[in-house]
C-alpha positions in Angstrom: 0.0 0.0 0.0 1.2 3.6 -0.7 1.7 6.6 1.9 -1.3 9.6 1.6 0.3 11.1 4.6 -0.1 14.2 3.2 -3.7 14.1 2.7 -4.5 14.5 6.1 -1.9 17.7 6.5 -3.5 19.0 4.0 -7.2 18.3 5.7 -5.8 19.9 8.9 -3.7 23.2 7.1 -7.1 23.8 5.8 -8.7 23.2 9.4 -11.5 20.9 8.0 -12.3 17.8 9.8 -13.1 14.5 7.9 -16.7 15.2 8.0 -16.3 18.3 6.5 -14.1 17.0 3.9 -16.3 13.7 3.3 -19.2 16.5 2.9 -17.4 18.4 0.5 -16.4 15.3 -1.9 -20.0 13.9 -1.2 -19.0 10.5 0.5 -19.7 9.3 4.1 -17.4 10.1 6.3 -16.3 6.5 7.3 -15.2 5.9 3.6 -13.0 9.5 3.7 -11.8 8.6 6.9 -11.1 5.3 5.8 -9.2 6.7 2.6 -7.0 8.6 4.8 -5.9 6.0 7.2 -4.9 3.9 4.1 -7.4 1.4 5.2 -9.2 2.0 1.8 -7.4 2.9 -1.7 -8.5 6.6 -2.3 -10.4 6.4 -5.4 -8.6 8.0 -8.0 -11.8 10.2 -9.4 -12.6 11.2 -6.0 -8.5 12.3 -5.2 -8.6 14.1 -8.3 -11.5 15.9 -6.7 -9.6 16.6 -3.2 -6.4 18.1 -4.9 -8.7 20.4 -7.0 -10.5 21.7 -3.8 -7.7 22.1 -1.4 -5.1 23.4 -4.5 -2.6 20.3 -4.1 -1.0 18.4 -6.6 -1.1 14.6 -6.9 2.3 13.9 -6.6 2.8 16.0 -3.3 -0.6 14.2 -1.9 1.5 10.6 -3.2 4.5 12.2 -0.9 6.5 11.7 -4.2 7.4 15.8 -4.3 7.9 18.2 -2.1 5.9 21.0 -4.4 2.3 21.3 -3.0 1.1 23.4 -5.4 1.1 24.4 -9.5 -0.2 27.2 -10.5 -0.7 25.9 -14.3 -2.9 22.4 -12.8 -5.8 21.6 -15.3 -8.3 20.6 -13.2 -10.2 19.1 -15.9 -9.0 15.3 -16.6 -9.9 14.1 -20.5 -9.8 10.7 -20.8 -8.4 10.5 -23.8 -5.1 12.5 -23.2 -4.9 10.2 -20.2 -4.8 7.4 -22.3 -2.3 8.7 -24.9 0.3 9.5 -22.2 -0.4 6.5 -20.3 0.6 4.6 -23.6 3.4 7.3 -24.9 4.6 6.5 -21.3 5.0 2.6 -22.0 6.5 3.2 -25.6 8.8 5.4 -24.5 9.9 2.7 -21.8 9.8 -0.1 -24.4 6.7 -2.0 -22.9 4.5 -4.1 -24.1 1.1 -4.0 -22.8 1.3 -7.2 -21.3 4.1 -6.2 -19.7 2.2 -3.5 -18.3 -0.1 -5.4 -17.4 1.6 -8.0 -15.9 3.8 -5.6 -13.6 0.4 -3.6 -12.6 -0.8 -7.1 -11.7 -3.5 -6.9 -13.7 -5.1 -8.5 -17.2 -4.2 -6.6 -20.7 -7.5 -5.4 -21.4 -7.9 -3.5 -18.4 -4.3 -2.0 -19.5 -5.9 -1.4 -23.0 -8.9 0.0 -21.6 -6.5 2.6 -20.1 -4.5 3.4 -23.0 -7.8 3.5 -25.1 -8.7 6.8 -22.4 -12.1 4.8 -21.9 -11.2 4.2 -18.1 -9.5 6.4 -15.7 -6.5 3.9 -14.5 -6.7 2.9 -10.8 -4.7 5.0 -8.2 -2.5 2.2 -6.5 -2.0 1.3 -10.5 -1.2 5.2 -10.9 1.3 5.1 -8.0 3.2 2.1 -8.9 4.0 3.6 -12.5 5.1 6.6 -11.0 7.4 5.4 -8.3 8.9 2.7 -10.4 9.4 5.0 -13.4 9.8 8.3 -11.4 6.8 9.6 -14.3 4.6 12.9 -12.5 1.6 11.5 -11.6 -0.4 14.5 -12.6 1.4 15.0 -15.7 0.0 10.8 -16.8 -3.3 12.4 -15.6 -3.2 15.7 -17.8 -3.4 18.0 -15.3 -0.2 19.8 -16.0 2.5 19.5 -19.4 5.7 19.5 -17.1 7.4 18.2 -15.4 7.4 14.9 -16.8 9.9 13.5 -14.7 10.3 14.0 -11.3 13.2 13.0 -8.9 10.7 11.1 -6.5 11.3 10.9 -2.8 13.3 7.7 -1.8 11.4 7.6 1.2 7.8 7.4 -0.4 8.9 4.2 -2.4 
């Protein structure tokens, strides 16, 4: 399981509580709190949704990056550039999609379904890509064009 340490600073910077911030995203507060312990994966729609509110990007929330904020975040996620970068992403690494699919531990449709921009991919699927490859989490999701690369924290690995 990954680290979303920094969800809850974030929740407390902002003094919300997990009610307020389960009101906010529309969800029960058990799931949120849930999502925050790590007890839960933090679906990846609904984390999208948190960094937009509270002005976070995804990689600082993944504790990959020190940078909380971009001022040039799209907060807007199309599917389809997903999928193209998700799929530029494994070209430029040399990957098959079973390949992809086998390290995400999943089937090769699924991994299609990604690349096709039909799905939004997974977040524990998200993180592992990123930490292996050191790939910007919210550049794979469109929500900024740089940086690409990031020098990821060893200690979020």
């Amino acid at each position: 399981m990954f680290n979303l340490e920094n969800i809850k600073k974030v929740r407390i910077e902002n003094s919300k509580t997990q009610s307020d911030v389960a009101k906010i995203l529309g969800v029960t507060r058990s799931s949120y709190a849930m999502w925050e312990s790590n007890y839960n994966i933090f679906p990846i729609k609904r984390l999208i949704d948190f960094c937009n509110i509270f002005d976070v990007t995804i990689d600082y929330v993944f504790n990959f990056s020190d940078i909380k904020q971009n001022k040039k975040i799209i907060k807007e996620i199309d599917l389809i550039k997903v999928g193209e970068r998700l799929k530029n992403f494994r070209k430029d690494n040399n990957l098959t999609q079973k390949e992809m699919a086998s390290f995400l531990n999943i089937d090769q449709p699924t991994w299609s379904i990604y690349e096709a921009g039909k799905s939004l991919i997974g977040t524990p699927f998200l993180y592992m890509i990123c930490s292996k490859y050191n790939i910007s989490a919210d550049y794979l999701l469109g929500r900024t064009n740089e940086p690409k690369n990031i020098n990821i924290k060893k200690e979020s690995c």
